[in-house]
NULUM-805692 format. One line per field, with one value per atom (N, C-alpha, C): chain; residue in one letter; x, y, z. Coordinates in pm, 1 decimal. Layout:
ch	A|... $
aa	A|... $
xx	X|... $
yy	Y|... $
zz	Z|... $
END
This chain:
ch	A|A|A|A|A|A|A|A|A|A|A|A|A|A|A|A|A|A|A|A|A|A|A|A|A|A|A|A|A|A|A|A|A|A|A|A|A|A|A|A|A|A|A|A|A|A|A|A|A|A|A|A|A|A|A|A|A|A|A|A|A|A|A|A|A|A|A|A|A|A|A|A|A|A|A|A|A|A|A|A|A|A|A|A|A|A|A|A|A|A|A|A|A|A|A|A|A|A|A|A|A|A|A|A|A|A|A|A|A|A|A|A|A|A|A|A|A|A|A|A|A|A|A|A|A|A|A|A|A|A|A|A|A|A|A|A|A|A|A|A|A|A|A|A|A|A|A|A|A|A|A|A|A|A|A|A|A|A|A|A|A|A|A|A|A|A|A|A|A|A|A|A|A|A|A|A|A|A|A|A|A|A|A|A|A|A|A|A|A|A|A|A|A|A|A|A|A|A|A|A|A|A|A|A|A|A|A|A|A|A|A|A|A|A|A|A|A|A|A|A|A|A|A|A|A|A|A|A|A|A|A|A|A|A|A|A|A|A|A|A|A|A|A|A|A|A|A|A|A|A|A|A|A|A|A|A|A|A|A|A|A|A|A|A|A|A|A|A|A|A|A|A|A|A|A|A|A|A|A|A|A|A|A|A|A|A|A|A|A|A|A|A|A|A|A|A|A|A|A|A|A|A|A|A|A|A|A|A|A|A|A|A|A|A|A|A|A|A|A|A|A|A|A|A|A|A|A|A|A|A|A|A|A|A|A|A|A|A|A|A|A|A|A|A|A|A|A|A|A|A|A|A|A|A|A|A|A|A|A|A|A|A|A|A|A|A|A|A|A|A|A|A|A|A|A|A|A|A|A|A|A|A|A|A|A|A|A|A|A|A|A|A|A|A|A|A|A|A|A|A|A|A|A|A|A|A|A|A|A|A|A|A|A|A|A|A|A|A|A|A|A|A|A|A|A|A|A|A|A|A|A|A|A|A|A|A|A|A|A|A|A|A|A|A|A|A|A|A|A|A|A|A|A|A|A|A|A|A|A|A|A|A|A|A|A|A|A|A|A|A|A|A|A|A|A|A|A|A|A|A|A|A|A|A|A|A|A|A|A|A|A|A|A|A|A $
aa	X|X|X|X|X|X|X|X|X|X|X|X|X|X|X|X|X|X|X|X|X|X|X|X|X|X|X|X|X|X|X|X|X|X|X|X|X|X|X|X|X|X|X|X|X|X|X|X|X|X|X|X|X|X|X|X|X|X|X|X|X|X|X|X|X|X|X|X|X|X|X|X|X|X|X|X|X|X|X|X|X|X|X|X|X|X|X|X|X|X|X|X|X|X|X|X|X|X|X|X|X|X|X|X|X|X|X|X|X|X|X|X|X|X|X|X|X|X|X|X|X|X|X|X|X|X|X|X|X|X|X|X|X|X|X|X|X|X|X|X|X|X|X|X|X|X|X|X|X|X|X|X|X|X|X|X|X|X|X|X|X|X|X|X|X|X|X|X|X|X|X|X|X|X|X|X|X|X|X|X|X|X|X|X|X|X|X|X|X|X|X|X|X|X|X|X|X|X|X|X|X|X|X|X|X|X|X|X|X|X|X|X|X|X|X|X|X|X|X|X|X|X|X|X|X|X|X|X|X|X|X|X|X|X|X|X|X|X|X|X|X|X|X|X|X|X|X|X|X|X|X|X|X|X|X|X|X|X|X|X|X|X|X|X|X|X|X|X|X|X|X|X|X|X|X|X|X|X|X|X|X|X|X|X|X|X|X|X|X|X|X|X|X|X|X|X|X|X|X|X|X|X|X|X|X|X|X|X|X|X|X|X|X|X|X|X|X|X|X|X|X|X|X|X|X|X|X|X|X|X|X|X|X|X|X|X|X|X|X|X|X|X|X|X|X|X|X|X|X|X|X|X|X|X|X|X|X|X|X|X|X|X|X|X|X|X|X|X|X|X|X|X|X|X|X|X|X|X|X|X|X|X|X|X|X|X|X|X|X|X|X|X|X|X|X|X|X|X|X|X|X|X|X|X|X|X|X|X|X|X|X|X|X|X|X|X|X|X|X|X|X|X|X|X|X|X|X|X|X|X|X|X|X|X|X|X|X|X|X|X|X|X|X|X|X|X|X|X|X|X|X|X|X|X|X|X|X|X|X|X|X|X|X|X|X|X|X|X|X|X|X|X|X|X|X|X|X|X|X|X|X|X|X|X|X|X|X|X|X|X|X|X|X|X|X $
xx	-4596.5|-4467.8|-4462.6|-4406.7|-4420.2|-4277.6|-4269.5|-4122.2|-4023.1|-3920.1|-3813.7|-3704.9|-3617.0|-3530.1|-3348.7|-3290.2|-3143.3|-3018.6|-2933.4|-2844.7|-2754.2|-2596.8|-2423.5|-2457.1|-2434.3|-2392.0|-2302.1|-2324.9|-2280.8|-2229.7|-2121.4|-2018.7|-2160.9|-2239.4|-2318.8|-2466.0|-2409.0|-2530.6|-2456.2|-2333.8|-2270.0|-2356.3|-2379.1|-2481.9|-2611.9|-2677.0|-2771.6|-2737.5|-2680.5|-2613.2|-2551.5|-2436.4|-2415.2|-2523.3|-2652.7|-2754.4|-2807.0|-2847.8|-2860.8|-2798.9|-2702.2|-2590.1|-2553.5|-2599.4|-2590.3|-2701.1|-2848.2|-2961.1|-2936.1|-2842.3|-2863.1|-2716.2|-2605.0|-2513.1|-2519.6|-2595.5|-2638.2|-2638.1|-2704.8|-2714.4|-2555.3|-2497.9|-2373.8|-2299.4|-2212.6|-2248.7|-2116.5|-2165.5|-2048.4|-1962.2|-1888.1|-1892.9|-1897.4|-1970.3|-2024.4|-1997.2|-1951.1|-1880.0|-1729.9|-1693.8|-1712.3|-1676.9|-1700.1|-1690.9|-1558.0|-1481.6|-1364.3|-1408.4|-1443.2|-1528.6|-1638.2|-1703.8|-1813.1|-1772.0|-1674.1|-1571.2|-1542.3|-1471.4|-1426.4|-1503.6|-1598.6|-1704.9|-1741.3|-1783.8|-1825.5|-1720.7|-1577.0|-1479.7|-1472.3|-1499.1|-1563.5|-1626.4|-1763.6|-1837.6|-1850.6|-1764.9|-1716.5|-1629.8|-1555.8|-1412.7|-1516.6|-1622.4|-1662.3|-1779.1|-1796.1|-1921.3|-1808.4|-1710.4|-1606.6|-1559.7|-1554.1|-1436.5|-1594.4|-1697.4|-1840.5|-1893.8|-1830.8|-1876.3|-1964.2|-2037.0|-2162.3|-2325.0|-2391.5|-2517.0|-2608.6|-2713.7|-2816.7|-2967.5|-3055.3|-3196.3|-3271.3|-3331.8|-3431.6|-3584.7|-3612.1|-3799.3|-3858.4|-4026.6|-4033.1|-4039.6|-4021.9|-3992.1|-3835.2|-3730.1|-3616.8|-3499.4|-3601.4|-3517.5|-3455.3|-3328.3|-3212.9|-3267.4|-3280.4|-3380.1|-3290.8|-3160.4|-3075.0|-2968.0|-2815.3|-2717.5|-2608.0|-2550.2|-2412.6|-2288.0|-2207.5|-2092.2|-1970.7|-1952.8|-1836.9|-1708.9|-1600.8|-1453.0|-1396.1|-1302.7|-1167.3|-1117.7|-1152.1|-1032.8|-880.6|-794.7|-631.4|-542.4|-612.0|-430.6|-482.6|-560.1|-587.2|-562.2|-514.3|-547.9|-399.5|-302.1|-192.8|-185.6|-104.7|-107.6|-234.7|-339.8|-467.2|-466.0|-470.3|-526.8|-590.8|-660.0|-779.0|-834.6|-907.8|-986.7|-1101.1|-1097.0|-1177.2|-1290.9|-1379.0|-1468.7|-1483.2|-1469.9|-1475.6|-1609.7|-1740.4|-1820.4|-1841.8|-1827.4|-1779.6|-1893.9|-2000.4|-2134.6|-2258.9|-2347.4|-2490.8|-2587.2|-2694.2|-2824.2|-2937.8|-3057.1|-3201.8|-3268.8|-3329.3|-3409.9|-3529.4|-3553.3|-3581.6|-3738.9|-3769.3|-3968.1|-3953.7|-3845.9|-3831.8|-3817.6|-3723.2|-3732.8|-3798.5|-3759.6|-3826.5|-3911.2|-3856.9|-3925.6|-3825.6|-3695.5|-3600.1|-3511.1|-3516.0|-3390.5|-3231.3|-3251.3|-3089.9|-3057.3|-3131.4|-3092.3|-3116.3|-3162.1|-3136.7|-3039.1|-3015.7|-2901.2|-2734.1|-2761.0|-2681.8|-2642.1|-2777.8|-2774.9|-2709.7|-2690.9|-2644.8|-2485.8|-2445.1|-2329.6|-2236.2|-2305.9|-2248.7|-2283.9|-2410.4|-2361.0|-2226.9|-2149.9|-2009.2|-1964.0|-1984.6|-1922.0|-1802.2|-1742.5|-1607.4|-1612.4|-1506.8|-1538.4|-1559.8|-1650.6|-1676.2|-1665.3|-1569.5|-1537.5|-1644.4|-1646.3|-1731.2|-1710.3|-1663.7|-1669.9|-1764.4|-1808.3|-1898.5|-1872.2|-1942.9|-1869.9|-1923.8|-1896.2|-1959.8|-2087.7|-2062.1|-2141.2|-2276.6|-2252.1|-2390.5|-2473.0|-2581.8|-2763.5|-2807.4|-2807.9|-2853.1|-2929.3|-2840.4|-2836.2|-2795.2|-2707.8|-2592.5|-2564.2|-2503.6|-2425.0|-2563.6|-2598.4|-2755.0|-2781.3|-2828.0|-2855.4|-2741.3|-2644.1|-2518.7|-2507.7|-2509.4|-2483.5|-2607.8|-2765.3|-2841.0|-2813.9|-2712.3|-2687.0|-2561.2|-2533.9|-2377.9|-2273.0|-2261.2|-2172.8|-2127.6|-1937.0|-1899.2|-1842.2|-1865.2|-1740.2|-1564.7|-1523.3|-1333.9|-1273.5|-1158.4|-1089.5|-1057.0|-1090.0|-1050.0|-968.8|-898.9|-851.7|-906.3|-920.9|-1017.2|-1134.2|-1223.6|-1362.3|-1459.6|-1390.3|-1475.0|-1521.6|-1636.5|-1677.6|-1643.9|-1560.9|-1557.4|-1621.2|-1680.5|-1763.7|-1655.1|-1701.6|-1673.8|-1801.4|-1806.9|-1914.6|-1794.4|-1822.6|-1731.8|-1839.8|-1822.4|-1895.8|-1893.7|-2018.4|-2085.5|-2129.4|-2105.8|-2152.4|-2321.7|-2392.8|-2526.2|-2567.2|-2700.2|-2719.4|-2833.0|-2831.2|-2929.1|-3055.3|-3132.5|-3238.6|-3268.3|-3210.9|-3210.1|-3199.7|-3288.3|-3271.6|-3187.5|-3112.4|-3021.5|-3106.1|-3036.1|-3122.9|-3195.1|-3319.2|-3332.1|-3241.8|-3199.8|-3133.4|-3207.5 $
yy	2398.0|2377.5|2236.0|2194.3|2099.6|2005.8|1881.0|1822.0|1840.7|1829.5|1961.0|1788.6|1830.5|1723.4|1743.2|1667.5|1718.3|1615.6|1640.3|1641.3|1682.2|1602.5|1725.8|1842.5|1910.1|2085.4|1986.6|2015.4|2028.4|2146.3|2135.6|2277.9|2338.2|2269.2|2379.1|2439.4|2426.9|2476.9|2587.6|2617.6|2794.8|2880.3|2874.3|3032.1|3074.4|2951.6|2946.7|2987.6|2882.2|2929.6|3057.2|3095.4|3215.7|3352.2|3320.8|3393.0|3407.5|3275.2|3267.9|3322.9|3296.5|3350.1|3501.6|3547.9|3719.3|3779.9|3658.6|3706.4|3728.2|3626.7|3605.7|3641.5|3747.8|3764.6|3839.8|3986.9|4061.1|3970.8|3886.9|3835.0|3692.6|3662.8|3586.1|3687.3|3799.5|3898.7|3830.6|3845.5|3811.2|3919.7|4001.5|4073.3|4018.3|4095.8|4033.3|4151.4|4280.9|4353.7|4392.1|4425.4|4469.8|4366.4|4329.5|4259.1|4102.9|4197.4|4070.1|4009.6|4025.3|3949.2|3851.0|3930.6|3845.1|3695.3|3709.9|3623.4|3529.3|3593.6|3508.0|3415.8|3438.6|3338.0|3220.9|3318.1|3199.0|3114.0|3098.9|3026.5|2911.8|3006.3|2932.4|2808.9|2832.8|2777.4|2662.9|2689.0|2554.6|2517.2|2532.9|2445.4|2355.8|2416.1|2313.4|2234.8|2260.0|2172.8|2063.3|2082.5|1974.1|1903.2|1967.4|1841.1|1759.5|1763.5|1630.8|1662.6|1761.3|1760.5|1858.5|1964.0|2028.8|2005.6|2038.8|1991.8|2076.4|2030.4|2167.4|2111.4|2189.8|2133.1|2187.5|2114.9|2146.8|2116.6|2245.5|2223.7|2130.0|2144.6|2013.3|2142.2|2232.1|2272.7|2255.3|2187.8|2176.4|2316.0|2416.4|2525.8|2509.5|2539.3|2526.2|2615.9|2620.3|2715.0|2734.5|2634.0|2625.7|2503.5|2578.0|2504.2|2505.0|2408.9|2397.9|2332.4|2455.6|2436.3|2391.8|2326.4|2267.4|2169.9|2184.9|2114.1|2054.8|1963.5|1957.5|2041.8|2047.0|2168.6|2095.2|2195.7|2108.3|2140.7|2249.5|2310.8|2232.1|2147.8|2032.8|1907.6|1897.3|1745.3|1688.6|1584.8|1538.9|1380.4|1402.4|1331.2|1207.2|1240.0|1197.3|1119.6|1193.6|1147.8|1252.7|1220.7|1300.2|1398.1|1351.1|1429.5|1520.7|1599.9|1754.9|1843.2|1850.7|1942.0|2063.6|2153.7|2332.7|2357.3|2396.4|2473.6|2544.2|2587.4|2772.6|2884.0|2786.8|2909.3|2793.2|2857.6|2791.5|2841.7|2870.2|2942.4|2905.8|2946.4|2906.3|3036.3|3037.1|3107.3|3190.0|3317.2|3319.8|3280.4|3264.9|3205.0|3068.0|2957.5|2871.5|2828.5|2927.2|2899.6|2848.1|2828.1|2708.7|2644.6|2523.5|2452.0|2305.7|2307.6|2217.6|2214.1|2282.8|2267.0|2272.0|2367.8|2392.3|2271.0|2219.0|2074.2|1973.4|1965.2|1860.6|1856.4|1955.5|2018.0|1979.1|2015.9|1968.4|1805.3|1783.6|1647.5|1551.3|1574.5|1492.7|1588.8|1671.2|1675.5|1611.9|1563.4|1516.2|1370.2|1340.1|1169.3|1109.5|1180.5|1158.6|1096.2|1159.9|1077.1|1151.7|1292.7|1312.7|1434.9|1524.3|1640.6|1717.9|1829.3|1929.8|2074.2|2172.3|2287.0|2381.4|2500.4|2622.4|2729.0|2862.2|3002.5|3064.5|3155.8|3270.8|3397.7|3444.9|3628.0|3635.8|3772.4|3816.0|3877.7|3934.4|4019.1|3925.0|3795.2|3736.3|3758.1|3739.1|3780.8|3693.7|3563.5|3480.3|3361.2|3346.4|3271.7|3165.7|3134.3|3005.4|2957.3|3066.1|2964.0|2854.7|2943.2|2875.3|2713.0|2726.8|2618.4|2477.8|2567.7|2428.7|2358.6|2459.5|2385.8|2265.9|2330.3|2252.5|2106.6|2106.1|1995.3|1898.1|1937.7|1896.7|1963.7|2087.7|2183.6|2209.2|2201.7|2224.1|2410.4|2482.4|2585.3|2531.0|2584.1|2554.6|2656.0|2694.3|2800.1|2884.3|2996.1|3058.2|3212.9|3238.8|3355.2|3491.1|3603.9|3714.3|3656.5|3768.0|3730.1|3677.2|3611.0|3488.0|3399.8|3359.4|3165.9|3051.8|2978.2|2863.6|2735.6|2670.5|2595.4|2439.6|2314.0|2177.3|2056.9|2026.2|1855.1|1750.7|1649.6|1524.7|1404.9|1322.1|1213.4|1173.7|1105.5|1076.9|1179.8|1288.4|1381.5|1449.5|1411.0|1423.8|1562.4|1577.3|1712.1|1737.1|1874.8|1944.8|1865.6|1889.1|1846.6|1686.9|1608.8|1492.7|1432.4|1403.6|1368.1|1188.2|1187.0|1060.6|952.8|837.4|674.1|657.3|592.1|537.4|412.9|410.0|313.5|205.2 $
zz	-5041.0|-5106.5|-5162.0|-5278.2|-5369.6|-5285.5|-5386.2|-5351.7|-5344.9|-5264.2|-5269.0|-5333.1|-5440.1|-5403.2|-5407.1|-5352.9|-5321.2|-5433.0|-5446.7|-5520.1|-5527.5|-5593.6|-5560.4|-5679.4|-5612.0|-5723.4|-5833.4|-5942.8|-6080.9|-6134.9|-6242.6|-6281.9|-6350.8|-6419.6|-6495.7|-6389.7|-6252.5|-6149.6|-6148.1|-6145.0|-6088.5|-6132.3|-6258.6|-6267.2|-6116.9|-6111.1|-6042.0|-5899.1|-5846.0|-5730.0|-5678.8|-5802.8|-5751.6|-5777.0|-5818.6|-5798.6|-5701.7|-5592.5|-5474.4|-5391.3|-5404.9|-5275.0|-5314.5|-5389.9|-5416.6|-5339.1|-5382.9|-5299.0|-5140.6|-5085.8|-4971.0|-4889.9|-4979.6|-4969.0|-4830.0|-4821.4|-4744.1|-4545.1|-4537.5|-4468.0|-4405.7|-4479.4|-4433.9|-4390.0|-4382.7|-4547.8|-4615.1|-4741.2|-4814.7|-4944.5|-4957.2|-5070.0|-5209.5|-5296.1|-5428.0|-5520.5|-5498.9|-5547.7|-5555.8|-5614.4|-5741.2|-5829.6|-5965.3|-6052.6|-6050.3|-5977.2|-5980.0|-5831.6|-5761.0|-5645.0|-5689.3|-5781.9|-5783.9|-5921.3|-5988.4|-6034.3|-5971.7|-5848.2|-5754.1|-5674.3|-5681.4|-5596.5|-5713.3|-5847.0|-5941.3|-5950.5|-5935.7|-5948.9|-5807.9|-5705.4|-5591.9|-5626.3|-5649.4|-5655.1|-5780.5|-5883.0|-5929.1|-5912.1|-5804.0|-5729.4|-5628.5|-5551.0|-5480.6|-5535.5|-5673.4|-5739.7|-5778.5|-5799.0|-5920.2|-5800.4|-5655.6|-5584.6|-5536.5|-5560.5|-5548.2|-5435.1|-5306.1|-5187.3|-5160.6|-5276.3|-5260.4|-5268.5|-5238.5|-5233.7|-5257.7|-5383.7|-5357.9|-5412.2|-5372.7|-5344.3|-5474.9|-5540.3|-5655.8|-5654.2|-5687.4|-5635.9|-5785.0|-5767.0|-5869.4|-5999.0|-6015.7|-6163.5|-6191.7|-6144.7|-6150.7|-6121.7|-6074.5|-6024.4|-5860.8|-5857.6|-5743.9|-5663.9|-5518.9|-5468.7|-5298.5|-5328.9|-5143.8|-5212.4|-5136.7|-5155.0|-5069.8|-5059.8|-4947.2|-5001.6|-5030.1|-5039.1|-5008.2|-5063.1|-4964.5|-5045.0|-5015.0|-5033.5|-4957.8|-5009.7|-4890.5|-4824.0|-4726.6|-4659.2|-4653.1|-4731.2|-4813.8|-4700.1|-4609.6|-4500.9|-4427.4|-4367.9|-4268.5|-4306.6|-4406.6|-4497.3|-4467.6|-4452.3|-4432.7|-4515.5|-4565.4|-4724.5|-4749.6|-4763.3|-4802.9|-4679.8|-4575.7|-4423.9|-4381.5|-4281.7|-4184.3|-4285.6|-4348.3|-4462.5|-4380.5|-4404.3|-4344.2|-4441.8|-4479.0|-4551.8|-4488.4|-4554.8|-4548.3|-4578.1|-4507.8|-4538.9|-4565.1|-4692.6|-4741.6|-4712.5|-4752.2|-4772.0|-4793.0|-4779.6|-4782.4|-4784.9|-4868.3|-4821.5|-4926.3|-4912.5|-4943.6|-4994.4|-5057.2|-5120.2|-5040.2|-4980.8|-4907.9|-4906.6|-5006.3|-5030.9|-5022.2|-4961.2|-4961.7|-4756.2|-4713.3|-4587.4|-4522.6|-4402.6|-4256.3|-4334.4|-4401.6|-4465.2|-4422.1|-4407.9|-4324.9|-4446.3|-4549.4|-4654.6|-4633.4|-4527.7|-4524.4|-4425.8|-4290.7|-4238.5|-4332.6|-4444.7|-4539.3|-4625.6|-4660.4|-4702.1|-4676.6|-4527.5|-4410.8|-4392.7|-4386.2|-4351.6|-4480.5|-4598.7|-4760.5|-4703.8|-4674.0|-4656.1|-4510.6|-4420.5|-4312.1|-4279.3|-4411.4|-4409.1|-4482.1|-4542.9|-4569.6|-4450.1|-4304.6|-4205.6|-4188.3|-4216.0|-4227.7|-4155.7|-4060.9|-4019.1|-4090.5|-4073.5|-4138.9|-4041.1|-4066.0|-4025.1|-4098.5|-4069.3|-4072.1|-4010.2|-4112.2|-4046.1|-4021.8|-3971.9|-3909.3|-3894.1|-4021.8|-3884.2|-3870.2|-3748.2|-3680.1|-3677.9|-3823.1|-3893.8|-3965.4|-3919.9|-3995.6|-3967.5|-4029.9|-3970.9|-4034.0|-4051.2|-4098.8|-3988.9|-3910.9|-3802.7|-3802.7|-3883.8|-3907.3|-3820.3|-3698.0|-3619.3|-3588.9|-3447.1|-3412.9|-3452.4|-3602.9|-3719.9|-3705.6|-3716.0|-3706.7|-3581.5|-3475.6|-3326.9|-3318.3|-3320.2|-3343.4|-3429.5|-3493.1|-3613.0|-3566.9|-3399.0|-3345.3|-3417.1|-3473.9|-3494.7|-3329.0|-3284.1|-3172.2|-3210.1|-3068.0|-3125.3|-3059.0|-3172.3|-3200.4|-3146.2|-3096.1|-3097.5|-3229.7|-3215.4|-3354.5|-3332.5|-3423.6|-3402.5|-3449.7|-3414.6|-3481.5|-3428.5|-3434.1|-3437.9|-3464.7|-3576.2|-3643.4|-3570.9|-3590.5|-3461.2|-3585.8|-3543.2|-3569.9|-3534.9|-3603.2|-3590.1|-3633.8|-3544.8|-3630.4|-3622.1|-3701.3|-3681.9|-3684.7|-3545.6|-3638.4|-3632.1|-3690.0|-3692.7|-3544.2|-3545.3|-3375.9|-3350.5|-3359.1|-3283.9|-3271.4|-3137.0|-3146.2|-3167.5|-3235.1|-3275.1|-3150.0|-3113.0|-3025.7|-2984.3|-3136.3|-3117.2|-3096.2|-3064.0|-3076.3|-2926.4|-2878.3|-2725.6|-2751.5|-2595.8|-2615.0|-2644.5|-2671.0|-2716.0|-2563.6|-2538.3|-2416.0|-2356.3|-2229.3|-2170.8|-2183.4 $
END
């Protein structure tokens, strides 16, 4: 695998992206039918390319190949205090996998330094949660079946054994 390199999602990445995340819809799952759904995501996905807080990885032919979405989350926000990012969606290409894209991925969105929330259903097969906890993703109380996930700054990730004394 060649140089992978990372960068914020741009309005003119939506096409791309929401190609990805159709590929990899099955697995979050996400619905992508019927036509006004799949609208709805492309609108998605340039609401969170335009508010600067998405991220996505380009191999060295300049094709987008893994991306992480993400906004303000606004019903947590209290008049431009405790600023919160929403992880909407995220995924990789699957000829791209376990290669560390999506923790790099990860990682350009949580050097912001700011909490970042995250849903889950139940129904994923992706293995998201897993991925995030590993990354100091805590679980939250949530209602329904959904897992809620949070990162806040400080927070050590799995794999990371403590500093030595």
């Amino acid at each position: 695998m060649g140089e992978i390199a990372y960068r914020p999602a741009r309005l003119d990445d939506a096409a791309d992206i929401l190609a990805i995340l159709i590929e990899v819809a099955p697995e979050i799952p996400v619905q992508v039918e019927p036509l006004e759904r799949e609208e709805a995501l492309y609108a998605l996905i340039r609401n969170c390319a335009r508010s600067g807080e998405s991220w996505v990885a380009v191999d060295e032919a300049g094709r987008i190949i893994g991306f992480a979405l993400a906004e303000p989350d606004q019903t947590r926000r209290h008049y431009a205090e405790h600023e919160i990012l929403e992880l909407r969606y995220a995924g990789v290409v699957k000829a791209h996998r376990r290669h560390g894209i999506f923790n790099s991925l990860m990682s350009q969105l949580l050097d912001r330094l700011v909490p970042v929330i995250a849903t889950v259903s139940p129904a994923n097969r992706s293995g998201a949660a897993p991925l995030l906890q590993r990354l100091g993703f805590q679980n939250v109380a949530s209602p329904g079946g959904e897992q809620r996930l949070r990162w806040n700054p400080g927070a050590a990730p799995e794999n990371m054994s403590p500093p030595p004394e």
